[in-house]
C-alpha positions as CSV (number, residue, x, y, z in Angstrom):
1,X,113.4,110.0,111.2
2,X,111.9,106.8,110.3
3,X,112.9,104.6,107.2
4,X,112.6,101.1,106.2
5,X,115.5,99.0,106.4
6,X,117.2,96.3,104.4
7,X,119.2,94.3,107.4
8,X,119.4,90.8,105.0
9,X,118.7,90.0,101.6
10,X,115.9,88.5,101.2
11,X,112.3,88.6,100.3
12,X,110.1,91.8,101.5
13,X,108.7,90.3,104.3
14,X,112.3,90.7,106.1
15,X,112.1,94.3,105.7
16,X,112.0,96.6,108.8
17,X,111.9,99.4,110.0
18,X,114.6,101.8,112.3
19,X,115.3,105.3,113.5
20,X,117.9,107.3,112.1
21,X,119.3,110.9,112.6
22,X,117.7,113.4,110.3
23,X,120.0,114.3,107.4
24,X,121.1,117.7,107.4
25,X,121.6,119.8,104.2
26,X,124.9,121.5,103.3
27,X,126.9,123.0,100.2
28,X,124.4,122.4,97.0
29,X,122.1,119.9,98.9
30,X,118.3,119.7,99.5
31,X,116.3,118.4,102.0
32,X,113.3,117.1,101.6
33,X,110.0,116.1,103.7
34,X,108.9,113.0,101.7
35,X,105.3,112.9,101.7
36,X,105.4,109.6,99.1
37,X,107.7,107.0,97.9
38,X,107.5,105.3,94.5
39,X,107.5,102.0,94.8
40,X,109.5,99.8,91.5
41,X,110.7,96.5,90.4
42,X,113.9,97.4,90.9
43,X,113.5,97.9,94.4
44,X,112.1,94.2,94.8
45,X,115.7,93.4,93.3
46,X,118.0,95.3,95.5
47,X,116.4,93.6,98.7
48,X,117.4,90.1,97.2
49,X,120.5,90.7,96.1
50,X,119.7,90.7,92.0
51,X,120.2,93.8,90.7
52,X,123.5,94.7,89.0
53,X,124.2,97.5,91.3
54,X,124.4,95.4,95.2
55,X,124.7,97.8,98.0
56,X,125.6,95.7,101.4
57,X,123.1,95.3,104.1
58,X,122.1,97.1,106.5
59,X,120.8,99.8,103.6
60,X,117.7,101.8,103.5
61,X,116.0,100.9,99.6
62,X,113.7,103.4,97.5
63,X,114.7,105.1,94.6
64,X,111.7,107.6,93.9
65,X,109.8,110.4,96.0
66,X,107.9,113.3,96.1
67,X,108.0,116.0,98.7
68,X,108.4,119.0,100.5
69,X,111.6,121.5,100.9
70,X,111.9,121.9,104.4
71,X,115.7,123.4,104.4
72,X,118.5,124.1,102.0
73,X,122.1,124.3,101.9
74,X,124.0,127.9,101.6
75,X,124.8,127.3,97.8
76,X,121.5,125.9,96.1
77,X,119.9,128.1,94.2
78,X,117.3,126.2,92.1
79,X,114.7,125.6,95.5
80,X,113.2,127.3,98.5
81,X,111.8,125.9,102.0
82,X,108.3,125.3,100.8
83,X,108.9,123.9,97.3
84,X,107.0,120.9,95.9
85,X,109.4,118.7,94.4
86,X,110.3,115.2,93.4
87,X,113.8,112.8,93.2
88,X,115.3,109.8,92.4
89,X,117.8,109.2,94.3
90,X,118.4,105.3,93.9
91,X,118.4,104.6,97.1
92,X,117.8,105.8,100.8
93,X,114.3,107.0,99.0
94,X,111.6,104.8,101.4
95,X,112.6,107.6,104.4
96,X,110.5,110.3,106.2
97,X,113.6,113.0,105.2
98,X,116.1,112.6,102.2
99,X,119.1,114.8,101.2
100,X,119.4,115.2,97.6
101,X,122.3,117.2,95.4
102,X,119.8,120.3,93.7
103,X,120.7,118.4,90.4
104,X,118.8,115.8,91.3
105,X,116.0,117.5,92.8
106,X,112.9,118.7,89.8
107,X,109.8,121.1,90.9
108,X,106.8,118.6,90.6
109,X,104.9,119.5,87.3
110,X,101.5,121.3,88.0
111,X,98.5,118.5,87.8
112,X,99.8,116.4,89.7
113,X,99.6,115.3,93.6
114,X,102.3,113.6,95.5
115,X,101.3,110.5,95.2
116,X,101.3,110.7,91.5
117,X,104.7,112.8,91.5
118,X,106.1,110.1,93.5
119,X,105.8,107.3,90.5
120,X,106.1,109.9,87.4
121,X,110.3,110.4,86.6
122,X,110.9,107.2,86.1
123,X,108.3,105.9,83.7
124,X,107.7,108.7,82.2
125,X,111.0,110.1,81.2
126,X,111.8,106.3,80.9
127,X,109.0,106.0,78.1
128,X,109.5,109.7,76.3
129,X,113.1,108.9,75.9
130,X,112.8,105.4,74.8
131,X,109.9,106.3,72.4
132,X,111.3,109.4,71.4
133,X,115.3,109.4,71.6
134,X,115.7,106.0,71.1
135,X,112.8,104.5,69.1
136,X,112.1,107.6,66.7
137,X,108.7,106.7,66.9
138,X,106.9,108.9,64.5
139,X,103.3,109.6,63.7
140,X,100.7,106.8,62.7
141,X,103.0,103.5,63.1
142,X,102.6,100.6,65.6
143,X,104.0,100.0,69.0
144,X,103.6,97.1,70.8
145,X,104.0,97.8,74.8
146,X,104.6,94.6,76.9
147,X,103.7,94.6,80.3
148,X,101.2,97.2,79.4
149,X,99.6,97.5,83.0
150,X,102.6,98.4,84.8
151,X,104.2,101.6,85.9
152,X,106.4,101.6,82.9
153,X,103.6,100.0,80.6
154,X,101.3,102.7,81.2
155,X,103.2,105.7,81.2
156,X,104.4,103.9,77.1
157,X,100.8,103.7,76.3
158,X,100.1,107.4,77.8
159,X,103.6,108.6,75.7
160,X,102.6,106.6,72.2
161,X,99.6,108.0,72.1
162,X,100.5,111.3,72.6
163,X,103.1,111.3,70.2
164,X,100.6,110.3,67.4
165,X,101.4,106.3,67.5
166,X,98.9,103.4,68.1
167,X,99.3,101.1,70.9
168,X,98.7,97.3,71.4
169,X,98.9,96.1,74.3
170,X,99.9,93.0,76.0
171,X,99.6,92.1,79.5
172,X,98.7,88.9,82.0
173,X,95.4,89.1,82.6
174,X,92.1,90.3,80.9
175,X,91.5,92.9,84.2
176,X,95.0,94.3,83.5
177,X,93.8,94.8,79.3
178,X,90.9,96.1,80.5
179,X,93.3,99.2,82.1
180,X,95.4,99.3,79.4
181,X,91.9,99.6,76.8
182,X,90.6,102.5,79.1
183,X,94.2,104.2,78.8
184,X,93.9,104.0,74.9
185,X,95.3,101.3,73.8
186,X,93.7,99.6,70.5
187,X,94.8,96.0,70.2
188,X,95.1,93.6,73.1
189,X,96.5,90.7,73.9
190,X,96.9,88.3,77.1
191,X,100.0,86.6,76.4
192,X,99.9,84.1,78.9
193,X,96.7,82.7,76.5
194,X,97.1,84.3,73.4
195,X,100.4,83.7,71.0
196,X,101.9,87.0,70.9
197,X,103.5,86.9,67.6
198,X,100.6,85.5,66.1
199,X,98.0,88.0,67.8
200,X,100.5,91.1,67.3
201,X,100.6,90.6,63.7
202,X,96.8,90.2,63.2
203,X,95.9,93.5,64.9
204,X,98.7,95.1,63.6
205,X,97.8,94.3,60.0
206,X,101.4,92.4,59.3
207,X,103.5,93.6,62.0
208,X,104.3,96.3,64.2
209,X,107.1,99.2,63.9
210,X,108.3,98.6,67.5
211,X,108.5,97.2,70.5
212,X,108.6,98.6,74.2
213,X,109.7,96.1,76.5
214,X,110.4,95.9,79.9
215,X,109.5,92.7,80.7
216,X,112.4,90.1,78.5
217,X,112.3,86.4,79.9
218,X,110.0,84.2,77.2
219,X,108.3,87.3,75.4
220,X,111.1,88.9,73.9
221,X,111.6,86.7,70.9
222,X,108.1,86.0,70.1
223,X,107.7,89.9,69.9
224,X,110.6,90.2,68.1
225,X,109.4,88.1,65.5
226,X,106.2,90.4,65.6
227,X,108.4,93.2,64.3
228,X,108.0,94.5,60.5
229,X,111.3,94.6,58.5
230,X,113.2,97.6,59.2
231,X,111.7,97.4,63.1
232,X,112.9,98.5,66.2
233,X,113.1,96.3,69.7
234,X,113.1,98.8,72.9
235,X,115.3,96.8,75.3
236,X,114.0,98.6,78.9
237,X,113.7,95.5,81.3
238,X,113.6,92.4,82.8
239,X,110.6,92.0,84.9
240,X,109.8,88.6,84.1
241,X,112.9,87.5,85.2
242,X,115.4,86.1,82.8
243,X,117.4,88.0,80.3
244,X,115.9,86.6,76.8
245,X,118.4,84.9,74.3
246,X,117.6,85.5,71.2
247,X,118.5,84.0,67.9
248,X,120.5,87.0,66.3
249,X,119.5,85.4,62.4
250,X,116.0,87.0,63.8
251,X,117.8,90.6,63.1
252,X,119.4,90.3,60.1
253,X,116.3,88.6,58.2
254,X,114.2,92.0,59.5
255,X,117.3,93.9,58.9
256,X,116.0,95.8,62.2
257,X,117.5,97.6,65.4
258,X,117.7,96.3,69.1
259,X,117.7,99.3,71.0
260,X,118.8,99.3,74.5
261,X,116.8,101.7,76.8
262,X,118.8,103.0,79.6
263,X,117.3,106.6,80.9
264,X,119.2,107.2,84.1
265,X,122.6,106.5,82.7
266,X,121.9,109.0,79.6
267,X,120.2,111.2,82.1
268,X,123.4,111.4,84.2
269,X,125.2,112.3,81.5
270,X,123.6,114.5,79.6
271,X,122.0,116.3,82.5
272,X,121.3,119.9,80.3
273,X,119.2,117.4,77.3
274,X,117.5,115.6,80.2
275,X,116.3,119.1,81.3
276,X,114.6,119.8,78.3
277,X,112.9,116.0,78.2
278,X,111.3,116.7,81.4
279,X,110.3,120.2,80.2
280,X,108.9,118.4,77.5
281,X,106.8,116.0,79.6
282,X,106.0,119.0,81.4
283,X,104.2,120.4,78.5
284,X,102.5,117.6,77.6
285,X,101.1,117.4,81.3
286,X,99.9,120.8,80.5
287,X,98.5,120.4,77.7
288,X,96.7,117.2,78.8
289,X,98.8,115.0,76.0
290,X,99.5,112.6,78.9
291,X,97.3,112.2,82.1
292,X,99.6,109.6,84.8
293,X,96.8,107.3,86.1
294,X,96.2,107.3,89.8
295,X,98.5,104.9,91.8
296,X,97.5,102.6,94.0
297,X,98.2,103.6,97.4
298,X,99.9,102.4,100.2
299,X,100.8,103.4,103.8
300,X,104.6,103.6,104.6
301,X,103.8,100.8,107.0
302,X,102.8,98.4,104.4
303,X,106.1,98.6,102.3
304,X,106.7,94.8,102.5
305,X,102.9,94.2,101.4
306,X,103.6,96.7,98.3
307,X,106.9,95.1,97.5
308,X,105.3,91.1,97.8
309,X,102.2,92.5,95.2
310,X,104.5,93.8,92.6
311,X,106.9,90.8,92.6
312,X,103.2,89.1,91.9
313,X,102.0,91.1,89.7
314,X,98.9,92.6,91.4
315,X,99.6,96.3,91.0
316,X,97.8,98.1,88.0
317,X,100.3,101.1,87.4
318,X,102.3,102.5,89.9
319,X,102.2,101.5,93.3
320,X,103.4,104.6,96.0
321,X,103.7,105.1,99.8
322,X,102.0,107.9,101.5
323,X,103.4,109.1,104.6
């Protein structure tokens, strides 16, 4: 099988490509025919070395995919050959084949193509957990998303709205707002123009009930101070680069809660509660409470080009390879 390969650390333009034996299913395992790869900030990481977890070159990145079933070992009994399915396996994802534990392996929600399946677990379950679990969120209040165009951005805004809260959005450019306004959001705000605090407040009407952010760096504590007393700050990222330090006086004076967001851990661990979130989101797919945007698409071949426009922020939503 082909896969992209990892053989230094380094920018995307270093990846390449290799030839490995197919993997072969045994015990509780599944193998699956990937038909598209979600493609994430935290893959751009891996490559160079920054993310927490560092696996040594040579390695084969990709965390996310969508496929087909194509064999199954002598114990599962979740999946047939012929299922439509979808993982996150962390890594070895950006791969004709993968071999995934049947824990780890969800039937792909009706509605939805590969492509779309391919980019849906993790900012989806990411956003209904953080919302839900974590922020609380409840009918009518305020939530200001930052980096409201991305994968993660989006599928908050989709997940707010749906849960009966109001959105404002901030993002980099006034083309990225204008896909956050079609998705539903009401305020917007380009915070590379706009002061965020200031501009949060006003559309808020004083301040807003909580933050989703998975961008950090210079945003944080300006969106912090956007918060209403008795507030909540989603901690789900880093995208801009540096983890924020912020001044802690900032949370006592709003007596409010900094809330760290960290789905896949929880989801390891409570694997039975994780079932019914994604049941959840499964429902609201149904239902048409969320609708995941179309991703923009690219070949397997052009891995290194996808990689290089999400470190630049070029992608609007999800970005996925279709083999």
């Amino acid at each position: 099988m082909r896969v992209v390969i990892c053989s230094e650390l380094g920018p995307p333009e270093k990846l390449g490509f290799g030839e490995r034996e197919n993997p072969v299913p045994t015990g509780a395992d599944v193998s699956i025919r990937v038909r598209a790869c979600g493609v994430n900030f935290v893959d751009t990481l891996f490559i160079q070395g920054l993310y927490q977890i560092k696996p040594q070159p040579p390695f084969v990145p990709g965390g996310e995919v969508a496929g087909v079933v194509d064999a199954v070992g002598s114990e599962v009994t979740r999946f047939a050959v012929g299922d439509s399915v979808m993982a996150m396996p962390g890594l070895n994802g950006f791969a004709e084949q993968i071999v995934q534990s049947e824990k780890r392996v969800f039937p792909i929600p009706k509605g939805l193509d590969f492509a779309r399946a391919a980019g849906f677990l993790q900012s989806y379950c990411t956003a209904l957990f953080a919302l839900e679990n974590r922020g609380q969120l409840q009918s009518g209040e305020t939530v200001l998303v930052l980096g409201a165009a991305g994968g993660v951005g989006s599928a908050a805004i989709d997940v707010t709205l749906a849960l009966g809260g109001r959105v404002i959005a901030a993002a980099s450019s006034r083309e990225k707002l204008e896909a956050c306004a079609a998705r539903g959001a009401e305020g917007l705000i380009q915070y590379t123009e706009e002061d965020l605090k200031v501009r949060a407040k006003e559309l808020s009407g004083g301040g807003v009930d909580l933050v989703y952010d998975p961008v950090g760096d210079a945003y944080a504590e300006p969106a912090l101070r956007a918060i209403v007393p008795g507030g909540r700050y989603l901690v789900v990222g880093f995208a801009a680069g540096e983890i924020p330090r912020v001044p802690w006086n900032l949370i006592l004076l709003k007596s409010c809660q900094v809330v760290g967001v960290d789905w896949g851990g929880w989801a390891s661990r409570e694997r039975d509660t994780n079932e019914k979130l994604l049941a959840r989101l499964g429902e609201m797919l149904d239902s048409g409470a969320i609708s995941p945007p179309e991703p923009q698409r690219y070949a397997f071949d052009d891995c290194s080009r996808a990689l290089r426009d999400l470190m630049e922020r070029r992608v609007i939503g999800k970005a996925v390879l279709e083999l």
